[in-house]
C-alpha positions in Angstrom: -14.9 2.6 6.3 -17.7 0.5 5.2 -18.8 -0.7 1.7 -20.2 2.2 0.6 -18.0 5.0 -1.0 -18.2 8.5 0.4 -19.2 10.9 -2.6 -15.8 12.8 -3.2 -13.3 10.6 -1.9 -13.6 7.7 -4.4 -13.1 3.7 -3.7 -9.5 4.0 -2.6 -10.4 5.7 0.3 -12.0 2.5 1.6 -9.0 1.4 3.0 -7.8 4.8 5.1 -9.5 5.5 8.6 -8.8 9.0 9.0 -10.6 12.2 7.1 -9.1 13.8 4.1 -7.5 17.1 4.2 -5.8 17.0 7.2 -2.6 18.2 6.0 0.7 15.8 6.7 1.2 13.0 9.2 2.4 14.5 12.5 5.4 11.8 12.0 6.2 13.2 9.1 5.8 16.5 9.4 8.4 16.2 12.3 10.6 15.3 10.0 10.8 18.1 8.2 12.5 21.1 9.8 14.9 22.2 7.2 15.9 23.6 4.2 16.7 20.7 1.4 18.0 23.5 -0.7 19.7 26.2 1.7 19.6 24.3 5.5 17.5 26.7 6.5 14.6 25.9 8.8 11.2 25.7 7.5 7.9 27.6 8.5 5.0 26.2 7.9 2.3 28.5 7.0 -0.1 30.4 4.5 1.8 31.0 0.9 0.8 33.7 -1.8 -1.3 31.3 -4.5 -1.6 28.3 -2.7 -4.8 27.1 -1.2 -3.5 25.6 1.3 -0.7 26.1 4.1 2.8 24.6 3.1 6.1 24.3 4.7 8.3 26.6 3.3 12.0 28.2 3.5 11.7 32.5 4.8 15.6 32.1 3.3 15.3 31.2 -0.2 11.7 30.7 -1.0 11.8 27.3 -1.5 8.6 25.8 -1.0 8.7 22.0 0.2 5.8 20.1 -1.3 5.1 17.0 0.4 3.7 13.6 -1.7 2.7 10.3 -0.9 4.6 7.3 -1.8 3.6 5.1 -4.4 3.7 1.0 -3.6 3.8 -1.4 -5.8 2.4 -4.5 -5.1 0.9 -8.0 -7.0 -1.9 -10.6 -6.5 0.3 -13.5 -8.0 -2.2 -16.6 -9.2 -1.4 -19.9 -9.8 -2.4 -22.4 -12.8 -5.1 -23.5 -10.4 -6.4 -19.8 -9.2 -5.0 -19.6 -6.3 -3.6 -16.3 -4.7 0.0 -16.5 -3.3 0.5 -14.1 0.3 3.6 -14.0 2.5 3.7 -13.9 6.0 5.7 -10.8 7.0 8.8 -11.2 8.5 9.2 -7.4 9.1 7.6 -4.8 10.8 4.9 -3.3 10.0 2.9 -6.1 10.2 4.9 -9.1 11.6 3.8 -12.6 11.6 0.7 -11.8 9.2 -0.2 -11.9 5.7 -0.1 -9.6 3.0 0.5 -9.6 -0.9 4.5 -9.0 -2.4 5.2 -5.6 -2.6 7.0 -2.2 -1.6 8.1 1.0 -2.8 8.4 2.1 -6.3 12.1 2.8 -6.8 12.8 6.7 -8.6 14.0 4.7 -11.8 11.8 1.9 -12.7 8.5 1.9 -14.2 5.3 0.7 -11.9 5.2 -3.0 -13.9 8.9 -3.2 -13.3 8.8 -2.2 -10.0 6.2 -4.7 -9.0 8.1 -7.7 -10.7 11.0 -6.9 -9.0 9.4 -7.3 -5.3 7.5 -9.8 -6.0 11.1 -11.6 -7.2 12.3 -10.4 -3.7 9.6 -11.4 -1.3 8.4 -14.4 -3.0 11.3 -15.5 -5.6 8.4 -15.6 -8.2 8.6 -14.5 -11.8 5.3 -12.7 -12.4 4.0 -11.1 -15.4 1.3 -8.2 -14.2 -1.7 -8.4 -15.7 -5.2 -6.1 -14.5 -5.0 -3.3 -12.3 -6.8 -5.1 -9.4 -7.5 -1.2 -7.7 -5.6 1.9 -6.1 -5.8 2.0 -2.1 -4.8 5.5 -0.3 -3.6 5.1 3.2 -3.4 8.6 4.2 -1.9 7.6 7.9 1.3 6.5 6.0 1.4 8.9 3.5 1.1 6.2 0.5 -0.7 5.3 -2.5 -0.8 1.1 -3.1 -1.2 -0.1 -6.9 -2.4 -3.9 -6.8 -1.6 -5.9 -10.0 -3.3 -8.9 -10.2 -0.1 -11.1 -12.2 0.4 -14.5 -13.6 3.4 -16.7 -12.6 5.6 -17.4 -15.4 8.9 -19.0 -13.8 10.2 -19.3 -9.7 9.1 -21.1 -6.9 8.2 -19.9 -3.1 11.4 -18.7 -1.4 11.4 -17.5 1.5 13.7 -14.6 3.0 13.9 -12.0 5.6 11.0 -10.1 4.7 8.7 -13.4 4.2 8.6 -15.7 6.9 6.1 -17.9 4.7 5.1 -17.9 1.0 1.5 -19.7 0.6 -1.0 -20.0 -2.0 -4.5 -19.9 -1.0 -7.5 -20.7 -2.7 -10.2 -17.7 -2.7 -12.6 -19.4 0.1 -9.3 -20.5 2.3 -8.1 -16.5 2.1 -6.9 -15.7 6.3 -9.0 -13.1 6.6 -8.7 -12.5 10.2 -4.4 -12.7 9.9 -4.3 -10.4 7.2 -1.3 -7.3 7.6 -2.6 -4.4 6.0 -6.2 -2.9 5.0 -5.2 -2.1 1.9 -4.4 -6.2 1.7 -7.6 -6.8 2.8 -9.5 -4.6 0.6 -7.6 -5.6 -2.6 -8.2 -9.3 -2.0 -12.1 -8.3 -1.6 -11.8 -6.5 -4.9 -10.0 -9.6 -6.2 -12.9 -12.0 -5.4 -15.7 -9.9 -6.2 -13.8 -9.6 -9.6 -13.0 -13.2 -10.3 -15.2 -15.3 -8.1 -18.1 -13.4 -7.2 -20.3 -16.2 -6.3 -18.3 -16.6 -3.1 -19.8 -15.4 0.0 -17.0 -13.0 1.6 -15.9 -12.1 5.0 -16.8 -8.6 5.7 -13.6 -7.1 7.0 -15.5 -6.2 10.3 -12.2 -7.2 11.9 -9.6 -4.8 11.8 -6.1 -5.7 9.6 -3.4 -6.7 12.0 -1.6 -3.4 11.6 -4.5 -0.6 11.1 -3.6 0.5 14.3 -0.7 1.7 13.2 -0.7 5.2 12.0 2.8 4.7 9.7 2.0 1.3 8.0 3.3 1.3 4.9 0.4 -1.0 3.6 
């Protein structure tokens, strides 16, 4: 995708590389053969009053909508304006750079969910602040919320999942190691928002793992 927003599909589609209204991920898709309510196998196929085909159960009639996944993620900043990444130290995207985050959990709210992997993946305290953007990745069937957040207690720890935990300023950001296209376009939304007189890389360079049809990020 390039800067410029394709009437209809809004800016979060700036970070997906496939057309809208394809239907599910074949990965998924294969996923779903049966029944969550009777076990029976599923057809997928033209419904009465839908507009679209769905997968649905000849047995009981139950008709299994599929959503994307919502993750939650933060920009955490430092006293000095700074943007804190971690270095994955998990697939998708291992070895590069990406902000905290992961996926919303059924009983937390999207603030709360956010704090908590940001506590996990950085061992930060943040408080969440402005909505930074939205970012569909339709490969992965998700939905990323950026908050940008303020530290308010922790210090870098790193774990499993975060191999590294660095702040960077906004002209030192790795552009060319960054994970995930929705990481790189939410740091580009960042600068233009809070330093717009820097001159930013372009991401003409792929993210690390855009090749990857079922990156979470």
């Amino acid at each position: 995708m390039t800067d410029e927003i394709a009437i209809g599909r809004g800016a979060d589609a700036r970070s997906t590389d496939i057309d809208s209204g394809l239907g599910v991920p074949d990965w998924m898709a294969a996923n779903l053969n049966y029944c969550s309510r009777c076990g029976s196998s599923l057809r997928f196929g033209q419904i009465e009053g839908e507009d679209r085909d769905r997968l649905t159960c000849d047995a009981c009639g139950f008709v299994a909508y599929v959503n994307p996944r919502l993750v939650v993620s933060t920009l955490p900043i430092t006293d000095d304006g700074r943007v804190v990444l971690i270095r994955r130290g998990i697939e998708p995207g291992l070895g590069a750079w990406a902000q905290p985050g992961g996926f919303l959990e059924i009983d937390e709210t999207v603030a709360e969910g956010a704090v908590r992997e940001t506590v996990e993946e950085t061992g930060l305290l943040v408080k969440p602040g402005v909505i930074i953007g939205l970012y569909t990745r339709l490969e992965a069937a998700v939905v990323v919320l950026v908050f940008e957040a303020e530290i308010v207690d922790g210090e870098f720890r790193t774990n499993v999942e975060a191999l590294e935990v660095k702040a960077f300023a906004p002209e030192e950001i790795p552009w060319s190691g960054i994970a995930f296209s929705t990481t790189m376009w939410a740091l580009r939304d960042w600068v233009s928002l809070r330093h717009p007189q820097i001159q930013r890389t372009k991401p003409m360079i792929k993210a690390v793992s855009a090749a990857s049809s079922r990156s979470r990020r």
